[in-house]
HTML snippet that shows the backbone in 3Dmol.js (N, CA, C, O; Angstrom):
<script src="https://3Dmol.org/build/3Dmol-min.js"></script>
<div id="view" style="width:600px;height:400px;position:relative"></div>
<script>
const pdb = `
ATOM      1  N   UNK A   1      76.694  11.651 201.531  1.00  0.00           N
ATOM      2  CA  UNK A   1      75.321  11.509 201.081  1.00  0.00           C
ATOM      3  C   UNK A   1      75.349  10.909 199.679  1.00  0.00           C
ATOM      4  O   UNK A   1      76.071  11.423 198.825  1.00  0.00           O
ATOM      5  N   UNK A   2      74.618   9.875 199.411  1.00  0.00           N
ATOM      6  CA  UNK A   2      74.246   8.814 198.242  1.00  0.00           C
ATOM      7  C   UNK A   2      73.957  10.294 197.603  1.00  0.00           C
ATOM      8  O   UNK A   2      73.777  11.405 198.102  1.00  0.00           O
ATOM      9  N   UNK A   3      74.014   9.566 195.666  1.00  0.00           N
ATOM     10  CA  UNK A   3      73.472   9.979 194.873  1.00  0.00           C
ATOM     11  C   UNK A   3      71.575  10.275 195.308  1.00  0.00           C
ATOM     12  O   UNK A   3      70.956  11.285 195.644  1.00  0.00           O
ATOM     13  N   UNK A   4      71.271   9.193 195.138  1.00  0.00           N
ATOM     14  CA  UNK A   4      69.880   8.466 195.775  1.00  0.00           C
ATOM     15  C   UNK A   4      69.381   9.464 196.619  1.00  0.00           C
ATOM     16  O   UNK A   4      68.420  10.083 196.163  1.00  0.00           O
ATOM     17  N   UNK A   5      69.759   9.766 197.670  1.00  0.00           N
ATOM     18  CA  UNK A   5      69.448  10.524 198.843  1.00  0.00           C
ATOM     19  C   UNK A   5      69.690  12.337 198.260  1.00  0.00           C
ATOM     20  O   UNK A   5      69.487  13.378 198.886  1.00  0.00           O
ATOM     21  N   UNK A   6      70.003  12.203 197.372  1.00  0.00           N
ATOM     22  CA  UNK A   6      70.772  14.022 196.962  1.00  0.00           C
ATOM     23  C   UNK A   6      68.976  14.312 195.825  1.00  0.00           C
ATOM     24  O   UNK A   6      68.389  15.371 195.608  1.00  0.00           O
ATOM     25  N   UNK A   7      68.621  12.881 195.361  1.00  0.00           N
ATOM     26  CA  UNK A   7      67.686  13.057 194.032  1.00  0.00           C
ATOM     27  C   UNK A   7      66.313  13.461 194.873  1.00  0.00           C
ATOM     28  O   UNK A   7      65.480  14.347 194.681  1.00  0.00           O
ATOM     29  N   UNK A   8      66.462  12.195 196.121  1.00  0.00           N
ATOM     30  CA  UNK A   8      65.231  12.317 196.821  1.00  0.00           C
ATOM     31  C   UNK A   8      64.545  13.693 197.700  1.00  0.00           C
ATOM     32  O   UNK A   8      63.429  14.011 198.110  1.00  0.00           O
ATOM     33  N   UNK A   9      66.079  14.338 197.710  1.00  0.00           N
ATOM     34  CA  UNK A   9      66.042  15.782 198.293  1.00  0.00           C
ATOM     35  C   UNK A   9      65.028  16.318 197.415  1.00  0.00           C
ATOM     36  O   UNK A   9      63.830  16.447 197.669  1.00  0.00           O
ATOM     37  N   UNK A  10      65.730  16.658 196.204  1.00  0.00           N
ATOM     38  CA  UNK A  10      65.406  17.501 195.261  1.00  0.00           C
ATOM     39  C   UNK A  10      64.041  17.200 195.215  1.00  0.00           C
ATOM     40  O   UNK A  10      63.272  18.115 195.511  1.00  0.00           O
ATOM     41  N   UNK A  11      63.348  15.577 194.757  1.00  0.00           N
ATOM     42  CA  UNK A  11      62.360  15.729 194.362  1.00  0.00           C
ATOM     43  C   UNK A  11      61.120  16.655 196.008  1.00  0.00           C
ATOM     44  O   UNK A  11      60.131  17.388 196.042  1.00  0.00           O
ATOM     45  N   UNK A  12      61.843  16.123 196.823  1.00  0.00           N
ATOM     46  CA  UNK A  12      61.008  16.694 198.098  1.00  0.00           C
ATOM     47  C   UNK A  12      60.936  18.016 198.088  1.00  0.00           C
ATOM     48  O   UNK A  12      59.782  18.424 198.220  1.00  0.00           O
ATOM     49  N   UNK A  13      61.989  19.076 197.948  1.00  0.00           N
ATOM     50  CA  UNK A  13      61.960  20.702 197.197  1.00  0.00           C
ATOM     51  C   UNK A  13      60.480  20.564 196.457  1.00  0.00           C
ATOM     52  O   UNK A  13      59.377  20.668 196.992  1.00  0.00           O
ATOM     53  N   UNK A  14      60.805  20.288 195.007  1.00  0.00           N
ATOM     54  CA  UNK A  14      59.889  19.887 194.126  1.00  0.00           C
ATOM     55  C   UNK A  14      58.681  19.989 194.479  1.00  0.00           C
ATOM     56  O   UNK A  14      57.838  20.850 194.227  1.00  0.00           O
ATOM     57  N   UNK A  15      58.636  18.894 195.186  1.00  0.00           N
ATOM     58  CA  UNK A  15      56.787  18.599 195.726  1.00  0.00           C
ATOM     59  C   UNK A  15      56.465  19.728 196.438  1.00  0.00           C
ATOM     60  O   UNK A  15      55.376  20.266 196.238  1.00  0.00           O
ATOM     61  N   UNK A  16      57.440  20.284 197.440  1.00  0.00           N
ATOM     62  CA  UNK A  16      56.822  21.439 198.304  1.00  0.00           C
ATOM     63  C   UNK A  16      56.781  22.484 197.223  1.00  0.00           C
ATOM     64  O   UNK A  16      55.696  23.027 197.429  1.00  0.00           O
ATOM     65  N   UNK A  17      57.386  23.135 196.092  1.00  0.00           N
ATOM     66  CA  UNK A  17      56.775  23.936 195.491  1.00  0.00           C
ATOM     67  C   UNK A  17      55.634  24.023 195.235  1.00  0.00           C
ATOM     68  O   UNK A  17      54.727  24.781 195.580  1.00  0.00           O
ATOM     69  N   UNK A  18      55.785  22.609 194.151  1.00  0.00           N
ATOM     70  CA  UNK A  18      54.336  22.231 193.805  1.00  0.00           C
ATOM     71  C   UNK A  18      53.369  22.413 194.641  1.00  0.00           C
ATOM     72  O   UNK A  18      52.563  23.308 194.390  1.00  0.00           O
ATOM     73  N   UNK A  19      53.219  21.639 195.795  1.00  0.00           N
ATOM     74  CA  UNK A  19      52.198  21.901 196.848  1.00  0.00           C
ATOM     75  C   UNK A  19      51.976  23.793 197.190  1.00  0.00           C
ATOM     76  O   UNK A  19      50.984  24.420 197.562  1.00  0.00           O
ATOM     77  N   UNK A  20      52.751  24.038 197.008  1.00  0.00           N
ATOM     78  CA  UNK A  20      52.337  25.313 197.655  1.00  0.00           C
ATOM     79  C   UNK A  20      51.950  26.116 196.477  1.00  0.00           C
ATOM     80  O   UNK A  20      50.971  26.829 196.696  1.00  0.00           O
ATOM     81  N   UNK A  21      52.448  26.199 195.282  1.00  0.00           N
ATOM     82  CA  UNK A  21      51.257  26.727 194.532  1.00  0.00           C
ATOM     83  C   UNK A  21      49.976  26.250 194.095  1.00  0.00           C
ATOM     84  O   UNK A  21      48.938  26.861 193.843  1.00  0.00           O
ATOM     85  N   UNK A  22      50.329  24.757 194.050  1.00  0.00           N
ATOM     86  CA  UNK A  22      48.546  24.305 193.955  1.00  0.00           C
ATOM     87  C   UNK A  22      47.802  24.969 195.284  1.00  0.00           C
ATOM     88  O   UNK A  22      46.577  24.977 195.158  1.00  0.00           O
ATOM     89  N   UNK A  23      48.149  25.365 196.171  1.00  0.00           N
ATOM     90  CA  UNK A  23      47.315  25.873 197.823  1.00  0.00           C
ATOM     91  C   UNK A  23      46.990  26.975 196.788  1.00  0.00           C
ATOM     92  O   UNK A  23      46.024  27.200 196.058  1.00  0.00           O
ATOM     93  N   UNK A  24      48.082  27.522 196.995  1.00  0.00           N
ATOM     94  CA  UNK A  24      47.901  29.516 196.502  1.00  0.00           C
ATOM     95  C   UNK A  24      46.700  29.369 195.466  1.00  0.00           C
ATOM     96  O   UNK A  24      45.623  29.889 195.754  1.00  0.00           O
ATOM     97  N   UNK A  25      46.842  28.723 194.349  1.00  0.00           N
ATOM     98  CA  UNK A  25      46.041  28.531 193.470  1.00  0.00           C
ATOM     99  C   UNK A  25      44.524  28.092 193.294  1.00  0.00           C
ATOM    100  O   UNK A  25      43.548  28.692 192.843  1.00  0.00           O
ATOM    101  N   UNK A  26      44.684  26.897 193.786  1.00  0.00           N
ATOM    102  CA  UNK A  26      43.310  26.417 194.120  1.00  0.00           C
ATOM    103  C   UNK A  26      42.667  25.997 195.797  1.00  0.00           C
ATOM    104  O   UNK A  26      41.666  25.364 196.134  1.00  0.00           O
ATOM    105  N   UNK A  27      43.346  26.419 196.298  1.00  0.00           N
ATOM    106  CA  UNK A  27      43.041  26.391 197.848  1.00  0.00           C
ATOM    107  C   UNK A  27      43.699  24.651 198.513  1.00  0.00           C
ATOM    108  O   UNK A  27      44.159  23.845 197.704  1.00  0.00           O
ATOM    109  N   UNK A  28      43.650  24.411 199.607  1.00  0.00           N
ATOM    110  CA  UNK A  28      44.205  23.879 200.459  1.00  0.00           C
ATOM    111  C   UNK A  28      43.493  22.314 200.738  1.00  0.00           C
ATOM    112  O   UNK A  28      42.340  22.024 201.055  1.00  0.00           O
ATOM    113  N   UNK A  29      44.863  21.328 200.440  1.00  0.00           N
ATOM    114  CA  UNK A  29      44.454  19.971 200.157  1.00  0.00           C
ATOM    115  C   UNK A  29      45.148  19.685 201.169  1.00  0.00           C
ATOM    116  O   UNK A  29      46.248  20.205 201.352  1.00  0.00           O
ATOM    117  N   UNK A  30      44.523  18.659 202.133  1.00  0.00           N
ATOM    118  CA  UNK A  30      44.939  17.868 203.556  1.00  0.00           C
ATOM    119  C   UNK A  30      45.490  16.661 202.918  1.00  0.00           C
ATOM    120  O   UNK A  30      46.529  16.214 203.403  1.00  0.00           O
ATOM    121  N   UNK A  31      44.976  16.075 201.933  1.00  0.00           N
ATOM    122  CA  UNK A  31      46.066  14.896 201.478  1.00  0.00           C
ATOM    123  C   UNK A  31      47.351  14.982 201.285  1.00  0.00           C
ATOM    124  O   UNK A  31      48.254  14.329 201.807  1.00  0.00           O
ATOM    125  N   UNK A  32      47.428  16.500 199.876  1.00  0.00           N
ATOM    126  CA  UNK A  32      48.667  16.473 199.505  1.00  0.00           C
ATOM    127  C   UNK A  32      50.012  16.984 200.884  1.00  0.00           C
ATOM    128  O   UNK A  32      51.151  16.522 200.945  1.00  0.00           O
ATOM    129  N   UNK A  33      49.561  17.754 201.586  1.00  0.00           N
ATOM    130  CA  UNK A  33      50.490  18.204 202.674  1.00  0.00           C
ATOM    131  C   UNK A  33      50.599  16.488 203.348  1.00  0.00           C
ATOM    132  O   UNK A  33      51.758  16.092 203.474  1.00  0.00           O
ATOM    133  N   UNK A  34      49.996  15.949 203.576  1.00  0.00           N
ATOM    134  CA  UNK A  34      50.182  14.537 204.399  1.00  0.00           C
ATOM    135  C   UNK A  34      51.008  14.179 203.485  1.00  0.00           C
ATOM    136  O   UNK A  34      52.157  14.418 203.857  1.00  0.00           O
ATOM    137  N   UNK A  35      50.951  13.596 202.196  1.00  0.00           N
ATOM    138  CA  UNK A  35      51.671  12.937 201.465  1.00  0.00           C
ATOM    139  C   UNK A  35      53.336  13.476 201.509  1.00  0.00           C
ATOM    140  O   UNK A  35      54.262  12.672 201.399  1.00  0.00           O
ATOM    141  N   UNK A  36      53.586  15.229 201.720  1.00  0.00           N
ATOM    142  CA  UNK A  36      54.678  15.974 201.356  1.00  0.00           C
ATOM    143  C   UNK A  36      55.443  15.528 203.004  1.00  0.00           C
ATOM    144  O   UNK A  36      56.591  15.090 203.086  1.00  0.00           O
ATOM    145  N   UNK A  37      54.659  15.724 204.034  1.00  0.00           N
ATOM    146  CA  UNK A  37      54.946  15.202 205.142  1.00  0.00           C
ATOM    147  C   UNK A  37      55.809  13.767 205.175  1.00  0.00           C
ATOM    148  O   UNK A  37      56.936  13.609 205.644  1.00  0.00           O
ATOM    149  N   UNK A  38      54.864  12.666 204.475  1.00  0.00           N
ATOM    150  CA  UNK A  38      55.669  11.717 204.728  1.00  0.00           C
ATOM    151  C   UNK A  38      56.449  11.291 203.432  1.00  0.00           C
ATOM    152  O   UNK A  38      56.510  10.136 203.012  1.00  0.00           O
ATOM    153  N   UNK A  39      57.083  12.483 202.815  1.00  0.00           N
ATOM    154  CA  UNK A  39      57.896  12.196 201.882  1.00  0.00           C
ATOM    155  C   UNK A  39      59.070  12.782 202.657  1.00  0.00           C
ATOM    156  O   UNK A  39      60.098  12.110 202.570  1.00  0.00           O
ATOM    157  N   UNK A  40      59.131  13.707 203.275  1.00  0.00           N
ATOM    158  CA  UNK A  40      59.665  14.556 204.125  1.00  0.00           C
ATOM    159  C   UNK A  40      60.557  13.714 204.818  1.00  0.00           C
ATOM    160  O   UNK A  40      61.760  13.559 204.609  1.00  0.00           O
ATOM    161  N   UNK A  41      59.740  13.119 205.776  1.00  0.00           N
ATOM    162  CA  UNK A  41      59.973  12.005 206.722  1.00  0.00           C
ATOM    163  C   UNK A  41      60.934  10.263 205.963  1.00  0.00           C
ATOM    164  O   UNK A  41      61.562   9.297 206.395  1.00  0.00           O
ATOM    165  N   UNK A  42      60.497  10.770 204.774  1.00  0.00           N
ATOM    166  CA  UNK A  42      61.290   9.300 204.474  1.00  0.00           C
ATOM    167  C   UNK A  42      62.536   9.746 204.111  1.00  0.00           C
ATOM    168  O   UNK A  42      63.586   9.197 204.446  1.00  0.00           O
ATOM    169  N   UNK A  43      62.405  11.127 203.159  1.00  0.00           N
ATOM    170  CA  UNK A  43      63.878  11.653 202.886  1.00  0.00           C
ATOM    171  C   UNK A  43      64.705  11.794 204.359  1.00  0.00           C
ATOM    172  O   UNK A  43      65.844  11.327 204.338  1.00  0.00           O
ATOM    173  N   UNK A  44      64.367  12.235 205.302  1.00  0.00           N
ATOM    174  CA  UNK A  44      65.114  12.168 206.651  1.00  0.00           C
ATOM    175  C   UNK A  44      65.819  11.364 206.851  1.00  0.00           C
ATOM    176  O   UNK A  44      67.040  11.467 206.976  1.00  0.00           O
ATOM    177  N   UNK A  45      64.792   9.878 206.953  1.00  0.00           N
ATOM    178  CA  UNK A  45      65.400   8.982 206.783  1.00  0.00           C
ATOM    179  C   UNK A  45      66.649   8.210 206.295  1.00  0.00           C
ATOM    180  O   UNK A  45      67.448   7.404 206.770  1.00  0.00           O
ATOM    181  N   UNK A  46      66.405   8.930 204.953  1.00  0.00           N
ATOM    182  CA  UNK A  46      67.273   8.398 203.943  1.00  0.00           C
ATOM    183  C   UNK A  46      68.600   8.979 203.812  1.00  0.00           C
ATOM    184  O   UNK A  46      69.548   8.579 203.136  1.00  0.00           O
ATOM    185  N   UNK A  47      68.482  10.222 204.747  1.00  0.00           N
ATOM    186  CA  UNK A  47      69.832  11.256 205.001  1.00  0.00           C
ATOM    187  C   UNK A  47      70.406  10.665 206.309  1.00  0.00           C
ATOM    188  O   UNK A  47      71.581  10.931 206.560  1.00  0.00           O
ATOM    189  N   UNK A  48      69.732   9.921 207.141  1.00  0.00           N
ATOM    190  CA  UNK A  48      70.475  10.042 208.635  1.00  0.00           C
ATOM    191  C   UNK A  48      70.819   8.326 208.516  1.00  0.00           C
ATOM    192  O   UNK A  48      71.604   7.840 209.329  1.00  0.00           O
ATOM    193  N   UNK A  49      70.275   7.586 207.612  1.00  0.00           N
ATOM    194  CA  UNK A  49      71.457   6.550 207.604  1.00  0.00           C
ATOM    195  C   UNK A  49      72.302   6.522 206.777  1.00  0.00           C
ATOM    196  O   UNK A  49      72.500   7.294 205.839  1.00  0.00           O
ATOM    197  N   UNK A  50      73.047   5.280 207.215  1.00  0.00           N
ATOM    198  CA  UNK A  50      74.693   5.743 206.503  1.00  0.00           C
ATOM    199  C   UNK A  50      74.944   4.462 205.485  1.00  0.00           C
ATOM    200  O   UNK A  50      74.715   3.336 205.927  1.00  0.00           O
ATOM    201  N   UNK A  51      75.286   4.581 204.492  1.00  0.00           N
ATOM    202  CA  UNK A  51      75.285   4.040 203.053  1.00  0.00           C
ATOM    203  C   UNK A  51      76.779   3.414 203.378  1.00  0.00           C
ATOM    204  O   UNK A  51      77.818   4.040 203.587  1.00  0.00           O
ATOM    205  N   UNK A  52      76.496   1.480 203.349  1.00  0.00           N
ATOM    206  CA  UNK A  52      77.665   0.719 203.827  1.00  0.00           C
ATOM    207  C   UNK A  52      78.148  -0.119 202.787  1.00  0.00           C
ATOM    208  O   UNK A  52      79.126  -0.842 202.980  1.00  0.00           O
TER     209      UNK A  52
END
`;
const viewer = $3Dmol.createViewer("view");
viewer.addModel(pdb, "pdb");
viewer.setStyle({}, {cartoon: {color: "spectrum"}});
viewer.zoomTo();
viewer.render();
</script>
């Protein structure tokens, strides 16, 4: 696993914290979960190909 792909993890952790105390906090945003979704989805990405 790339450097790149180890950062993009982290920041995806990150966001899901974030997201989930902004919920707890101020109640529940359909954007930001979409957005965490397809950050989700790109980090996947970025783990299941292979760095040539």
């Amino acid at each position: 696993m790339s450097s790149s792909t180890k950062t993009m993890g982290a920041i995806t952790i990150g966001a899901l914290v974030l997201i989930t105390a902004y919920t707890v906090a101020l109640g529940g945003n359909g954007w930001l979960w979409f957005a965490w979704i397809v950050l989700g989805l790109v980090t996947l990405g970025m783990a299941s190909t292979r760095d040539t």
